[in-house]
C-alpha positions in Angstrom: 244.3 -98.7 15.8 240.8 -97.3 17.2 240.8 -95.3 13.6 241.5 -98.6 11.6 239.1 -100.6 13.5 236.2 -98.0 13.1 236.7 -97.5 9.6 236.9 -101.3 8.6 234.3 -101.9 11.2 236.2 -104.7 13.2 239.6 -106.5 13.0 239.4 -109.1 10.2 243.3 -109.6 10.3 246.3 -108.3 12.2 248.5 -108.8 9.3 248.8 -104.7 8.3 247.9 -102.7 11.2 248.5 -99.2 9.4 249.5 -96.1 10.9 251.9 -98.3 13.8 255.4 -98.8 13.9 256.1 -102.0 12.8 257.9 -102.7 16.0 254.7 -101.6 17.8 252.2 -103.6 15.2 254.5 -107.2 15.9 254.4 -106.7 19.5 250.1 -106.2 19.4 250.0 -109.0 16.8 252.2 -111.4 20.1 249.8 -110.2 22.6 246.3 -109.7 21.1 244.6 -112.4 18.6 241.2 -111.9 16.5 238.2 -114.5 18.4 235.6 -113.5 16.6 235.0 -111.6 12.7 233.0 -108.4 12.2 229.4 -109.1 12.2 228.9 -107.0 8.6 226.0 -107.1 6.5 227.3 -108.1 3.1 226.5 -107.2 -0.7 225.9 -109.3 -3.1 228.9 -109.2 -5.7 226.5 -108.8 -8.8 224.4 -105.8 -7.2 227.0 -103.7 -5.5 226.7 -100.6 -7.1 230.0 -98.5 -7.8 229.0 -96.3 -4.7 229.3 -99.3 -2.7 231.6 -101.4 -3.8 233.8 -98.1 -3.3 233.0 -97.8 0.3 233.9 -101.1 1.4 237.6 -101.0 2.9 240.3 -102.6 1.2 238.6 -101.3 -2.7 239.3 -98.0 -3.9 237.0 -96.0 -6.9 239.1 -97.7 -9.6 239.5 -101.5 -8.4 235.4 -100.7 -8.0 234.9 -99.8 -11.7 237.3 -102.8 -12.7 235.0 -104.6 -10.9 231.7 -103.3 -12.6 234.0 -103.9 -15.7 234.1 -107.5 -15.0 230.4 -107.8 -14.3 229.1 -105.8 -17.2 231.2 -108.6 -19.2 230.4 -111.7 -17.4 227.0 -111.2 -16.4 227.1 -112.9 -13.7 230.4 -113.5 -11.9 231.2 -114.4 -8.3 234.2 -113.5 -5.4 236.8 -115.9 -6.9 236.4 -114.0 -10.7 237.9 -110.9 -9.0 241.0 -113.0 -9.1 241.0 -111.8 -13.1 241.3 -108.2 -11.8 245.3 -106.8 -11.0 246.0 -106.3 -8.4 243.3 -108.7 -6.3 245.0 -111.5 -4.7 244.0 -114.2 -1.9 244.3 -111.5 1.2 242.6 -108.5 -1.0 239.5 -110.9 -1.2 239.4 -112.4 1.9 239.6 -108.6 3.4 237.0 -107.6 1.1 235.1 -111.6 1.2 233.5 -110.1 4.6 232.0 -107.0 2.4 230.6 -108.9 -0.6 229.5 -112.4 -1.7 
């Protein structure tokens, strides 16, 4: 849990606490409840550079080119157009919503 917190740089969700049992993860998730978000400094969507938008937890290299894809065509797009990407649904950007705007 101490590795998973560290490298997402807070708790934004207890939905998929990796590396635990799942018996283990339901019994934190009864006992232990998020009261306050990261304090992250976010990057703006249309700037990110594929570097970056890499390193954020949740993305990986390739949903990060897919997303420089998206903006080379649009121009100028924002969170919700990432929808339009596979594999991004409502938790993926809400998890990656407290990286980017």
């Amino acid at each position: 849990m101490i590795k998973c917190r560290k490298f997402n740089k807070g708790f934004s969700t207890l939905d998929k606490l990796y590396g635990l049992d799942s018996l283990v993860a339901d019994k934190v998730k009864n006992h232990f409840e998020i009261q306050k978000l990261p304090d992250l400094k976010k990057i703006k969507i249309s700037d990110a550079s594929l570097y970056h938008s890499s390193r954020i937890p949740y993305i990986n290299k390739e949903e990060s080119t897919e997303i420089i894809k998206l903006r080379t065509r649009q121009k100028k797009i924002i969170i919700e157009d990432l929808f339009h990407i596979t594999g991004f649904d409502s938790l993926k950007i809400s998890r990656i919503s407290l990286y980017l705007y």
